[in-house]
Each structure stands twice: as C-alpha cells, then as structure tokens.
C-alpha positions as CSV (number, residue, x, y, z in Angstrom):
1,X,-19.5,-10.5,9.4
2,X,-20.0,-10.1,5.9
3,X,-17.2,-9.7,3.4
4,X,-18.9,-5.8,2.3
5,X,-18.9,-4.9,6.3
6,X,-15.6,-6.2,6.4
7,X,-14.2,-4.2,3.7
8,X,-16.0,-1.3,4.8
9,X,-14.6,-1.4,7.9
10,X,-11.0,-1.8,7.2
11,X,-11.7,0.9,4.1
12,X,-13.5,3.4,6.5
13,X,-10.4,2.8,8.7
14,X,-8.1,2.7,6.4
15,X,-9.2,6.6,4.9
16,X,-9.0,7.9,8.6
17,X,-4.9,6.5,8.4
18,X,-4.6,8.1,4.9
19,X,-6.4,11.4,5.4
20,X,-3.4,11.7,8.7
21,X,-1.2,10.8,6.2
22,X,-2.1,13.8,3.8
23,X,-2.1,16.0,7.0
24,X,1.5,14.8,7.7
25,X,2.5,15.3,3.8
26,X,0.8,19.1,3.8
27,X,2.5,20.1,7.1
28,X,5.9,18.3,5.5
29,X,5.6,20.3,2.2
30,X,5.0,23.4,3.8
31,X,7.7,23.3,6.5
32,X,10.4,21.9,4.4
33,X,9.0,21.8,0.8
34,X,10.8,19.8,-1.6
35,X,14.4,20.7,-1.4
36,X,17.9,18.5,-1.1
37,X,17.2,17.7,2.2
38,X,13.4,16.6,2.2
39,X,14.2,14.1,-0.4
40,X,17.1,12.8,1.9
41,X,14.1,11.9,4.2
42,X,12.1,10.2,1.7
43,X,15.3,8.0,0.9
44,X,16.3,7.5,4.5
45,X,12.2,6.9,5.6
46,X,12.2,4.7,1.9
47,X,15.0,2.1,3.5
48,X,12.7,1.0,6.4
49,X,9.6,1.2,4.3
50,X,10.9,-1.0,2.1
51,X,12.6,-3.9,4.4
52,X,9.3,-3.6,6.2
53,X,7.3,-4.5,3.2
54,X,9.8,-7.0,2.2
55,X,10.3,-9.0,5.5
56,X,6.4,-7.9,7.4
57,X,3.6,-7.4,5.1
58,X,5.0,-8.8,2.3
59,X,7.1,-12.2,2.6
60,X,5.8,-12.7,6.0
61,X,2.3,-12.4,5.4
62,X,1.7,-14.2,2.5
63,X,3.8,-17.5,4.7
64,X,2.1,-16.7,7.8
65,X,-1.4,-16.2,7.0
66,X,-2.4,-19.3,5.1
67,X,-0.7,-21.5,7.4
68,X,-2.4,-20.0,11.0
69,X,-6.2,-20.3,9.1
70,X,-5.0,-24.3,8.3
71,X,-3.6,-24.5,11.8
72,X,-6.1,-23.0,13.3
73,X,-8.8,-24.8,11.5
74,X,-7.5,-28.4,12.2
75,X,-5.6,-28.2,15.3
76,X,-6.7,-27.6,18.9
77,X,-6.1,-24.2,20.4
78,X,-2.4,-25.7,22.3
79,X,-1.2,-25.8,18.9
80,X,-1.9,-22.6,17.8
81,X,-0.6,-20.6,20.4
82,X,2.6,-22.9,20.6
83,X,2.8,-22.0,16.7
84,X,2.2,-18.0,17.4
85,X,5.4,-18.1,20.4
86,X,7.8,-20.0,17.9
87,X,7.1,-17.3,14.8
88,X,7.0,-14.7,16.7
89,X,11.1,-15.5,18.7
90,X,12.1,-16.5,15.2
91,X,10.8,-13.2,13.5
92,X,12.3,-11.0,16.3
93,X,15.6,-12.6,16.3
94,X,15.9,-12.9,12.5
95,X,14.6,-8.7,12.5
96,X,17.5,-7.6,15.3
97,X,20.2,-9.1,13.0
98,X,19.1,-7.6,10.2
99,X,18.8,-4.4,12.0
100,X,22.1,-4.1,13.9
101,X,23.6,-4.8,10.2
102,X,21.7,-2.0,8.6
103,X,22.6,0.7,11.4
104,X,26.6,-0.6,10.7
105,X,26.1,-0.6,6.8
106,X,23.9,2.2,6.4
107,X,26.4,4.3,3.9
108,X,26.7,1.3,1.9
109,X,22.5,1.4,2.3
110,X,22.0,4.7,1.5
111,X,24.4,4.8,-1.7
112,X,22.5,2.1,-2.9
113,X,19.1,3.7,-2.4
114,X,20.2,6.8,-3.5
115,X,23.9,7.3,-5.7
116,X,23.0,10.4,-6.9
117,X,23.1,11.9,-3.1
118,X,27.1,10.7,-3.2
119,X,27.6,13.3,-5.9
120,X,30.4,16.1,-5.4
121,X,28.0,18.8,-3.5
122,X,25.8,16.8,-1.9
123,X,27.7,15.2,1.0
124,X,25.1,17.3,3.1
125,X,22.3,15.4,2.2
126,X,23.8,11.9,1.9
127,X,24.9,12.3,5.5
128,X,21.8,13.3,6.6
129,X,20.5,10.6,4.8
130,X,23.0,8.3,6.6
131,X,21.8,9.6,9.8
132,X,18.2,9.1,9.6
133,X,18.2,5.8,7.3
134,X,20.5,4.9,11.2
135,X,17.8,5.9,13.8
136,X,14.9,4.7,11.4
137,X,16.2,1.4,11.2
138,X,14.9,-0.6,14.2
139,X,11.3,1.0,12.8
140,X,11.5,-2.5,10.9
141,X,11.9,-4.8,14.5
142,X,8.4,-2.6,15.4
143,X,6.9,-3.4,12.2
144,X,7.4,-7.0,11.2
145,X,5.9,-7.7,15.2
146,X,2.9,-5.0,14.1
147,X,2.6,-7.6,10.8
148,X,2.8,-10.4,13.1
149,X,-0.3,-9.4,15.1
150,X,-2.3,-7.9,12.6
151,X,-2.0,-11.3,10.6
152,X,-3.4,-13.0,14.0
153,X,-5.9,-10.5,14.2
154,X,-7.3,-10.6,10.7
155,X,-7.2,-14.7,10.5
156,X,-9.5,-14.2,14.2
157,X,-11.7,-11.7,11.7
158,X,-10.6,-8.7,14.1
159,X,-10.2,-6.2,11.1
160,X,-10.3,-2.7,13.2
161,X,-7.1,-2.5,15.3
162,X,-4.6,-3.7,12.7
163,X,-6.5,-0.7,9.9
164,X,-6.4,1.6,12.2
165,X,-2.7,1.8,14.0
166,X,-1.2,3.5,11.0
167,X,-2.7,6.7,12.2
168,X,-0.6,6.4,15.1
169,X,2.6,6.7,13.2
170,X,1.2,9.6,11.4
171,X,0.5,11.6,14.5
172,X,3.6,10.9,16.1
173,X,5.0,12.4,12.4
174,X,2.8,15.7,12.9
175,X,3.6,16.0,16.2
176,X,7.6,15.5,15.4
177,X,7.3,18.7,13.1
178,X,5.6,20.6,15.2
179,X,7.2,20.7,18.3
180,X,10.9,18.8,18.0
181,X,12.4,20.5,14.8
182,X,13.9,23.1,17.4
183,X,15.5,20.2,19.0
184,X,18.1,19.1,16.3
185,X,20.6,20.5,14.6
186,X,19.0,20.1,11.0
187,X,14.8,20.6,11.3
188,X,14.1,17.5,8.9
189,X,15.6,15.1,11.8
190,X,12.5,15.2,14.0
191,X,10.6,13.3,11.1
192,X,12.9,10.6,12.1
193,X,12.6,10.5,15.6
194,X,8.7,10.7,14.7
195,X,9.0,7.8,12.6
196,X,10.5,5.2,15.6
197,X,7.8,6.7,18.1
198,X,4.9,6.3,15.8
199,X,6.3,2.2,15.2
200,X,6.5,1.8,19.1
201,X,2.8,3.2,19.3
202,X,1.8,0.8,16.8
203,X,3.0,-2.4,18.4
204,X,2.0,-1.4,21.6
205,X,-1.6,-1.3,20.3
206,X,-1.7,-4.2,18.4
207,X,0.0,-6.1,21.4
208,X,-2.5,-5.1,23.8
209,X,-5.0,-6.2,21.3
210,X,-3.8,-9.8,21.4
211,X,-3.5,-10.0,24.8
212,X,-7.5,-9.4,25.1
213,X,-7.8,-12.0,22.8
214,X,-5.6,-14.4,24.7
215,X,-3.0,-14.9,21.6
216,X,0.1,-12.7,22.5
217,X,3.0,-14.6,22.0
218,X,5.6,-15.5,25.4
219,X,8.6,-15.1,24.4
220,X,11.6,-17.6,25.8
221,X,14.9,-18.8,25.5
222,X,14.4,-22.0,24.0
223,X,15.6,-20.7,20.1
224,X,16.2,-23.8,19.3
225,X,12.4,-25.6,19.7
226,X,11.7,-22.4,17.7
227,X,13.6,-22.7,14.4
228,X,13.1,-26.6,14.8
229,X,8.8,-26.6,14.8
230,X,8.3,-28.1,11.6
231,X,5.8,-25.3,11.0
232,X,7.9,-22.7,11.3
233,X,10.2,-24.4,9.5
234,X,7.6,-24.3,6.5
235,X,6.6,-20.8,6.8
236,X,10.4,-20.0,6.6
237,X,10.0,-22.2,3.2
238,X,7.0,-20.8,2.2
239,X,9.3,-17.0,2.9
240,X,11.6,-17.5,0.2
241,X,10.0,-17.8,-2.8
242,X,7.6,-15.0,-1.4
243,X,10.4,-13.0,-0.3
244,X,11.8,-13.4,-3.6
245,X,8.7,-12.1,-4.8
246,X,8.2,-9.4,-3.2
247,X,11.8,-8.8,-3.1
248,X,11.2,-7.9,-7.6
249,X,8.7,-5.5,-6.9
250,X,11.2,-3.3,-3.9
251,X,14.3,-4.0,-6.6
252,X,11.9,-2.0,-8.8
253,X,11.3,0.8,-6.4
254,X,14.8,0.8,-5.1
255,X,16.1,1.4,-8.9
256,X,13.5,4.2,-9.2
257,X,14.5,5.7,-6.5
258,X,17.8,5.6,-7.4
259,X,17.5,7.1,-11.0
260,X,15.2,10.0,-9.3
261,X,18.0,11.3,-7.7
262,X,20.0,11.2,-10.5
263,X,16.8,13.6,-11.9
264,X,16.4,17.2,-11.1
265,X,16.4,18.1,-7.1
266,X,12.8,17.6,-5.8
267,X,12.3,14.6,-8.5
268,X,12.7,12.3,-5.0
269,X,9.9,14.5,-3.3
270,X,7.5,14.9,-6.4
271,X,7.3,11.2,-6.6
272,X,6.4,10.7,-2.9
273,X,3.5,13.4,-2.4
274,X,2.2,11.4,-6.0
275,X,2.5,8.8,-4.5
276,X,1.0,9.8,-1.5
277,X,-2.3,10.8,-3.3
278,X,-2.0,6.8,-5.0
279,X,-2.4,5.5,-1.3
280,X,-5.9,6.5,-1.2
281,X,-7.2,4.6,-3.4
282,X,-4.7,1.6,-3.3
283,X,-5.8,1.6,0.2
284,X,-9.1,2.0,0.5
285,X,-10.2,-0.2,-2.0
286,X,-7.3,-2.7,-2.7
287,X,-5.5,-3.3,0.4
288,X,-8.9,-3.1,2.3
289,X,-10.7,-5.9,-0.4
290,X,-7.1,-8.3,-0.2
291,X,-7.0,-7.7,3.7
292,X,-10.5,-9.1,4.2
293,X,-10.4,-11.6,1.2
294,X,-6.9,-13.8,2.6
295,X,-8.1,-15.3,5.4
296,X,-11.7,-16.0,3.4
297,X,-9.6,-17.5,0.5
298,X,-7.7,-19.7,2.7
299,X,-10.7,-20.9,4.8
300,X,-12.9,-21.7,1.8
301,X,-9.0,-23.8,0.5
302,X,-9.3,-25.2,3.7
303,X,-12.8,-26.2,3.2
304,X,-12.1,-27.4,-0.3
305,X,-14.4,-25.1,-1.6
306,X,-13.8,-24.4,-5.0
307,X,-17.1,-22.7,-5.8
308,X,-16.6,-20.0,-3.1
309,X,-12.9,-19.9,-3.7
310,X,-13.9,-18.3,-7.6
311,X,-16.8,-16.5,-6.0
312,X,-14.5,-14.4,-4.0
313,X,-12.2,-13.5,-6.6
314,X,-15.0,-12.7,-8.4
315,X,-16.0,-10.2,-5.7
316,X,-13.2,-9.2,-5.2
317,X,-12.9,-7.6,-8.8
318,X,-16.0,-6.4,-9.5
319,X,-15.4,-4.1,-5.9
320,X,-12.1,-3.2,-7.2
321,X,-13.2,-1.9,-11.1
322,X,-17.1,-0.3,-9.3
323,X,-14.7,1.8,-7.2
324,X,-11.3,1.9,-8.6
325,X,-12.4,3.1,-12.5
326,X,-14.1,6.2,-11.4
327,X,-11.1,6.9,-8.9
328,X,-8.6,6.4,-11.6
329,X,-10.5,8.6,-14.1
330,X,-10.6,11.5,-11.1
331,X,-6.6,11.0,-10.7
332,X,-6.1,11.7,-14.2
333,X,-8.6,14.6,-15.1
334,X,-8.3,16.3,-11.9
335,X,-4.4,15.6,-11.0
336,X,-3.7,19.6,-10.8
337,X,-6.4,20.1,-8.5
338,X,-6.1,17.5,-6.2
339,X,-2.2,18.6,-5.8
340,X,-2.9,22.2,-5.8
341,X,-5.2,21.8,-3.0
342,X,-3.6,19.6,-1.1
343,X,0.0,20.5,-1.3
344,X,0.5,24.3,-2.6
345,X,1.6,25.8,0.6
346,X,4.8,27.4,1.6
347,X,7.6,26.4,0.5
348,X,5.6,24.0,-1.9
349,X,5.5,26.5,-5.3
350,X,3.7,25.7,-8.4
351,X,6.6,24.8,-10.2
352,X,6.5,21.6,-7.7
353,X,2.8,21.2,-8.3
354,X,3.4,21.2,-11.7
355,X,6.1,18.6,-11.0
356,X,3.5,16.6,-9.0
357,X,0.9,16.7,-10.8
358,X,2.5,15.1,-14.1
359,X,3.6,12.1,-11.8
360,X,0.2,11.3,-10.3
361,X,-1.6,11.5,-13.9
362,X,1.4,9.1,-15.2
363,X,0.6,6.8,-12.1
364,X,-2.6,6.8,-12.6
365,X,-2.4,5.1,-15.7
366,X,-2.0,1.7,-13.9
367,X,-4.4,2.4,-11.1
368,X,-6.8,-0.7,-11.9
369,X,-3.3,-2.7,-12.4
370,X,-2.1,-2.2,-8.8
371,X,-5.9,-2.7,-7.2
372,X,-6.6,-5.8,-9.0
373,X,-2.9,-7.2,-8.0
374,X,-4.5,-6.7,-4.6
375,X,-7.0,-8.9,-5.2
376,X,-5.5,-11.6,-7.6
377,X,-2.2,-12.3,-5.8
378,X,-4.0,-13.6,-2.7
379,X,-5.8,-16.3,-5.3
380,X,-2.5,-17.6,-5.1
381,X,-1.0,-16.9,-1.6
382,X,-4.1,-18.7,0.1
383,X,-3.7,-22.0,-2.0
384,X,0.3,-21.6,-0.8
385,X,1.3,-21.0,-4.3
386,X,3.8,-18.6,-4.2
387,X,6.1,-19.6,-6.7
388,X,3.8,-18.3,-9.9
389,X,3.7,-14.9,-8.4
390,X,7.3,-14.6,-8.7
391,X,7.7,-15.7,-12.0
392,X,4.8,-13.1,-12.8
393,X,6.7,-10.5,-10.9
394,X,10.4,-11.1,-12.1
395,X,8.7,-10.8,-15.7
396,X,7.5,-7.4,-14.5
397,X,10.4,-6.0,-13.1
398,X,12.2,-6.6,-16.4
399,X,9.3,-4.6,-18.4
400,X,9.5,-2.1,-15.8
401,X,13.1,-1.0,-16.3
402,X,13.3,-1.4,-20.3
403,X,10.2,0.8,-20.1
404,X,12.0,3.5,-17.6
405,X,15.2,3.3,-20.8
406,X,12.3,4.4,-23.1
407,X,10.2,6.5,-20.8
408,X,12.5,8.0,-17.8
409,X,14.8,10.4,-21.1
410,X,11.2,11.7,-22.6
411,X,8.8,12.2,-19.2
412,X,12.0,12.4,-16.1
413,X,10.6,11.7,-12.9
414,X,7.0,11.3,-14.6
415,X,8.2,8.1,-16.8
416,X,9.5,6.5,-13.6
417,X,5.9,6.6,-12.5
418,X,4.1,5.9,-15.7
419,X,6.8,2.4,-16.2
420,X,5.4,1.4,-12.8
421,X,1.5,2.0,-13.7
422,X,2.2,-0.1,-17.0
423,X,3.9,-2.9,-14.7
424,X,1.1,-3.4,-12.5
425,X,-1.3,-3.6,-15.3
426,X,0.7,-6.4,-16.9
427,X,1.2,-8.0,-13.7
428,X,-2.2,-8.2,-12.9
429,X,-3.4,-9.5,-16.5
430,X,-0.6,-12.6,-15.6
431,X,-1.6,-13.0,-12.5
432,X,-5.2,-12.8,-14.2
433,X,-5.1,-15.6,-16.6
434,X,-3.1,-17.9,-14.1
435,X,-5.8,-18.0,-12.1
436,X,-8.1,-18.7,-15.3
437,X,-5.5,-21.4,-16.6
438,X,-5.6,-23.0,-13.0
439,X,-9.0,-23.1,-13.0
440,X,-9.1,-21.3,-9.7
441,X,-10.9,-18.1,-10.6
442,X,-14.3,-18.8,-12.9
443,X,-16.1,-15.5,-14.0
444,X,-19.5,-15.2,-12.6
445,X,-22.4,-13.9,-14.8
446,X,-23.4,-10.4,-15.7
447,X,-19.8,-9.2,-16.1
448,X,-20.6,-7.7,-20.0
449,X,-23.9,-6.0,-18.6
450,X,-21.5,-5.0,-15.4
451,X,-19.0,-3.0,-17.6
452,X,-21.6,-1.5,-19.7
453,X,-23.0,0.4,-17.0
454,X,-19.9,1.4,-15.6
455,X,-18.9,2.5,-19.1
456,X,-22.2,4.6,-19.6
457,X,-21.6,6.2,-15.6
458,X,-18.0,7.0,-16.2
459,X,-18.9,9.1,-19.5
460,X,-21.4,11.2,-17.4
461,X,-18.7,11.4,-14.2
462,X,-15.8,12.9,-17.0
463,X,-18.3,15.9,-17.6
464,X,-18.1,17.5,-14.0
465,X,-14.9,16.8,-14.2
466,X,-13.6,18.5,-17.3
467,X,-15.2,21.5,-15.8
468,X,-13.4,21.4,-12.8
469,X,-9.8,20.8,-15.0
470,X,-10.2,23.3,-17.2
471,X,-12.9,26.5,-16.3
472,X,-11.0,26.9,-12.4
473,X,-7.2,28.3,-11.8
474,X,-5.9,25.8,-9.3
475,X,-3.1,27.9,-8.8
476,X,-4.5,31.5,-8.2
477,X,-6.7,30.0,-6.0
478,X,-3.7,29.7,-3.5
479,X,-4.6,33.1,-1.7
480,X,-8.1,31.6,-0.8
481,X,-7.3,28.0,0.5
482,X,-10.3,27.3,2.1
483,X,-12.6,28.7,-1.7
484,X,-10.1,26.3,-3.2
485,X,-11.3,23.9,-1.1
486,X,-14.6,24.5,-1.2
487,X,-14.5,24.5,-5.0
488,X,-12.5,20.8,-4.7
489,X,-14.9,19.2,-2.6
490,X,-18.3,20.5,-4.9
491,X,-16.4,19.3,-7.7
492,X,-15.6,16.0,-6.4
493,X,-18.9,15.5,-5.0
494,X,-20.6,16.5,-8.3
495,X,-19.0,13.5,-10.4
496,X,-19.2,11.2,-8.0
497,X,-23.4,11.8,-7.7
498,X,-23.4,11.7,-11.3
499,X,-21.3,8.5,-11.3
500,X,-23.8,6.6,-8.6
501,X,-26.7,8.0,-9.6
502,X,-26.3,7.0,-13.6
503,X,-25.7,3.2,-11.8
504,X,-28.8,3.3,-10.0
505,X,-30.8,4.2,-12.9
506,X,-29.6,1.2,-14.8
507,X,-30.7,-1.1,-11.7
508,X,-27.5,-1.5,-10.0
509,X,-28.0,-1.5,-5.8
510,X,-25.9,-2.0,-3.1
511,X,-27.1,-5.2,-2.6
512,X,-25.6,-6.5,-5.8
513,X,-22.5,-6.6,-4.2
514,X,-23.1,-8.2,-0.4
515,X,-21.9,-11.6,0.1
516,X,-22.0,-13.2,3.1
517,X,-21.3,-17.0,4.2
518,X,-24.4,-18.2,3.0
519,X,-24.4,-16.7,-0.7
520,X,-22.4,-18.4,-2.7
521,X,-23.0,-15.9,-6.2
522,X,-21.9,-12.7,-6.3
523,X,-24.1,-9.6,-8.6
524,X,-26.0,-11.9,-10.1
525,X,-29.1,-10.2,-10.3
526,X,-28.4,-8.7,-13.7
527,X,-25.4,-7.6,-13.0
C-alpha cells in the first residue's frame, strides 16, 4: 500500500471519529452549555486524556514502535510474539498501579489540574470534578492496551481498525447524554460513565483485531521474565527520556488548564469546543501523515536507507503545508462561522460563541506548527533519538509560559491558546533544523516553485472567504440552522474549489504527491 492510500485511509477514518466527535461536542453544548459544571468535566475527562497521551500514545509509542519494526525485521516470528506478551504484562501492571493511585489521590489530582475549582463557592464543581476524574480513571488501563495494539497493528500496515475505534468512544458519549443523565444525581455524570464504556469498546475491538492476526498478547504470571527481557528493558529506557518529553508538552497543558479556571466561568469550556474544531485538522492531516510515516521511517532506518529516510520527511511536509495552509487560513477567516454553526444551540449563547471563536482564531495561528511537529518528531523517534525532542520540547514549554505572562492579562482564555500556537511553531522550526543539522532530512527539489503556487491559490481561496466573514450574520442565522448550514457548506466548498482549481491550473496533479516503495523522489515533476 502506498504511503497516499495509507494516509488516506487513516485521514478518511480519522474525519468519521472527528465528525462523532463534533456530534458529541454539539449535543454536550446544548444539554449542558458551558457553565461551572461542564468545565468540571473537561478537567475531570482532561486527567485521563492527559495520562493517556503521556504513558499510551505518547511515551509508549515512540519506545514501542521503533523497536517491534527492528524486531520484527531481524528476528523470527517466536521472538516477536514473546516480545508483544512481555510489553504488554509490563504495561498493564505498570497502568493498574498508576490507576488505583489516581482514584486514592484524585483531590490532590484535581487541585492540581484545576485550583481555581478549590475556590470558596465552588466546592460543587471541584467535587464533581473529584467524582468523575475517580470513575474516569481506569479509562487509562483501556487506553495504553488500545496504544499497545494499534502500534502492532500499524507496524503489520493494518491502518483501519486502530483510526477508526475512537468513534466508538464517541458513541458511547452520545449515547451517555441521551439516555443515562436521568440516572444520576447531577446530568453531567453520565459523560463519565460514557467515557469508561466507550474505552472498553475500544480495546475490545482492537483486541479482536490482533487475535485475527495471530499477535494478541497471553498474558501470565511470570512478571519477572517480563521486566527481565532485555527488550523490554530497553523500551522502558527508551520511555524515559520520551516520557520526559512528552511529559513538557502535558505540563504545558496542565498549567493552561489551570490558569483557565482561574479565568472567567466557561474559559475551561471555550478552550475545549476550540479545541475541538483544532482536531480536525491536526487529525486528518498530521496524526494521519505521522501515523503512516513511523513505521515507514523505521523500516527504511532499518534498511539503512538514508535516501528514503529524507524522501519521507520530505513527503511528509509537503502533504502537511498542500492541506494544512488552506485549513489554517479557513480557521482564522471563518472562526465565527464555523462555531456559530456548529455550537450555537441551547444553552450555548453567542456570548460563548464569541468566546470561542476568539480562541480557535488565536489557535490557529500555530496550525502548521502542530501539523509539521507531526511529521518531524517521528524523524527522530524512528532513528531511536529521543533525547533531542526533549531538549526541543523543554525549550518550548519555557516560551510557552513567559508568553501566557505576556499574552494570558491582554487576550484571557484566547492568549492561553495563541502561547500554545506560537509554541508549536517554534517547536517544529527546532525540530526542523535538527533534522537538517543531522543530515537526516535533505529538501527535495521544487520546494520554491511548490510554495509559489500555494501562495498564488491561497490568495484566490481568502476571497470566498472574506465574503462568507463578513456579508452573512452567523448569529441571526440561529433561527434557521439548517440555511446556516447550508450557507456554511457553499462557503466552504467555494474556497476550497477555488483553492484546487488555481493548483491545477499551474500543473500541480495528484500524482505529484504518490509515493510508493518503488519511488524514491517525491513532486519532483516541477513541483
């Protein structure tokens, strides 16, 4: 399979998760809008969210992945699957203690997520938040083993499963606040209880999709062969540093966090939905590219193949700035629409759109940042370098929070998400000319013609655009949803025909941008 059908897979995928996701967030807004309470949620559902990135996609991932492909590639299929038994044990047992700690500490958790809920006046929504952040806990035990198989699944080039579970944990979210608000004693708590059975759905999934394959892991009593397998014993050592690193970017969200509910009530919730709308394209083009481009990166390292090694990088970025530029320049011209639409139901007013709107334009700013980190950090991981990322990222926390003193007193809730847009840009231009030092990542030719065009097509996109922003009331348009709607979608559709069909005229195809195993140039017919 070809990287393109790859990526278009796991991105196709992907946009079926994240359009659940915006279902879940409308039905959210409009049954509990963005009070006290909601953003108790988002700081209890936050805790999980952000162990789970730390310990399962993050840390674990970056160890795990690298090491499987070189295991797999030089060792006979005993090896393997004695290799996938010992990490898994050692990740579930290491995930239980962690757990049964959080549920014991979780006021200690919560207060440092969230200090502002511990305020005089609040003790409602810091025990509510104590009471979720205790039943979503274990959501992590369900999630590092989900990370587990999907990093099997994606090293064996089985893309589908692992992009397309997340939908199950947005279902089980709708279906929570629908039908089990009447349940408990305070409505928000079913999100909770949706939360733990949409991570049991997941790993069920992904576990029946490794037995087909013949790779699900036995688990067994012998702990101590498992911690003493000298690979395991190196992907623990290849954890720390990477733990470490992403440990800088979840100290900067946990600190955000933190300040936001220090901020006005809703700041919590405004930050989220933004956020929410930032998925899409961190998703569908970043996470999708980087998904499909580790276990190619540590193959060709494997190989010793320098020349495809840069050639995928290469790919990588031209993907992320063809798709991510015109997505960026949407975020930012047409951030009031896209939140009106979306989220201006119920108990969601257009004070909270307003609210919204100002942080998705203000994360926008560092769109191609956090795409391109996608794509440049694995340059790294698959060559089991994961110590320069962390010295990148420890850099970028720093910046991040002397830019939240300048920014957070002048834009609130806005600068928070404007000081992390800035931080992934500068992340991602270290991360950049690391590679370039290293010699690991060589340019390709065509990249000045390549940015021309894009620069000529994004000038005609910006015209549909400003005419959506500024001739159409996003707000008065609440009483006919589905003319808003309609109006969104022309709109939308509009700029991006202008945007593809100004690239066609200058010569750019498709084609341009397929690579399989036997190309070893990427765009290099003029582009």
């Amino acid at each position: 399979m070809s990287l393109i059908r790859a990526a278009a897979t796991v991105s196709s995928l992907t946009l079926l998760s994240r359009v659940t996701g915006l279902v879940r967030d409308i039905l959210i807004a409009r049954a509990f809008g963005a009070g006290p309470l909601t953003d108790a949620f988002w700081v209890a559902f936050r805790i999980p969210n952000l162990l789970r990135r730390l310990f399962a996609e993050g840390a674990f991932a970056q160890a795990f992945v690298p090491i499987l492909g070189e295991v797999r590639s030089r060792h006979e299929d005993a090896a393997v699957k004695a290799l996938l038994d010992r990490v898994a044990l050692t990740l579930f047992l290491v995930l239980c203690l962690i757990t049964v700690l959080g549920i014991l500490g979780a006021p200690w958790v919560v207060y440092a997520m969230a200090s502002g809920l511990s305020e005089p006046g609040r003790t409602q929504e810091y025990d509510a938040a104590v009471w979720m952040t205790r039943v979503m806990f274990p959501y992590i035990i369900c999630m590092s083993l989900v990370a587990f198989a999907s990093g099997v699944l994606n090293t064996w080039r089985h893309f589908a499963v692992p992009a397309a579970t997340p939908v199950l944990l947005n279902l089980s979210m709708i279906g929570a606040s629908i039908w089990l608000t009447p349940f408990f004693s305070q409505p928000v708590y079913a999100l909770a209880a949706g939360v733990m059975a949409g991570g049991l759905a997941q790993l069920s999934v992904q576990w029946m999709a490794l037995s087909r394959l013949g790779l699900r892991p036995r688990f067994s009593l012998r702990i101590g062969a498992a911690l003493g397998d000298p690979l395991v014993r190196r992907i623990m050592k290849q954890m720390l540093p990477a733990t470490l690193g992403v440990s800088v970017a979840q100290i900067s969200l946990l600190i955000n966090t933190n300040i936001a509910t220090w901020l006005a009530p809703g700041s919590v919730t405004w930050l989220s939905f933004a956020d929410r709308l930032m998925e899409f394209p961190t998703a569908l083009l970043g996470v999708a590219i980087g998904t499909v481009l580790l276990p190619s990166l540590s193959r060709a390292n494997a190989e010793q193949s320098s020349t495809d090694y840069s050639n995928l990088l290469d790919w990588g970025l031209r993907m992320v700035l063809l798709l991510g530029l015109p997505a960026a320049l949407t975020m930012i011209m047409l951030s009031d629409a896209l939140v009106a639409t979306l989220f201006h139901y119920g108990r969601f007013n257009a004070a909270d759109v307003g609210q919204t709107h100002l942080a998705v334009m203000a994360y926008s700013v560092g769109l191609i940042g956090l795409l391109a980190v996608k794509i440049l950090a694995p340059g790294f991981y698959a060559k089991q370098d994961i110590r320069t990322p962390v010295k990148i990222a420890v850099v970028v926390l720093i910046t991040t929070q002397l830019l939240n003193l300048v920014l957070v007193p002048w834009l609130a809730h806005a600068g928070l998400a404007l000081a992390i847009g800035l931080g992934a840009c500068l992340n991602a231009l270290a991360l950049l000319i690391g590679l370039r030092r290293a010699g690991t990542y060589r340019p390709g030719a065509g990249w000045v013609g390549f940015l021309a065009r894009q620069v000529l097509a994004l000038l005609v996109m910006s015209g549909p655009l400003w005419v959506g922003a500024t001739r159409l009331d996003w707000i008065a348009l609440q009483s006919t949803p589905w003319l808003r709607v309609g109006w969104l979608a022309g709109v939308l559709g509009t700029a991006g025909c202008a945007y593809l069909a100004v690239l066609w005229l200058q010569g750019l195809r498709p084609t341009d941008f397929t690579r399989t195993k036997k190309q070893n140039t990427v765009g290099n017919s003029g582009t």
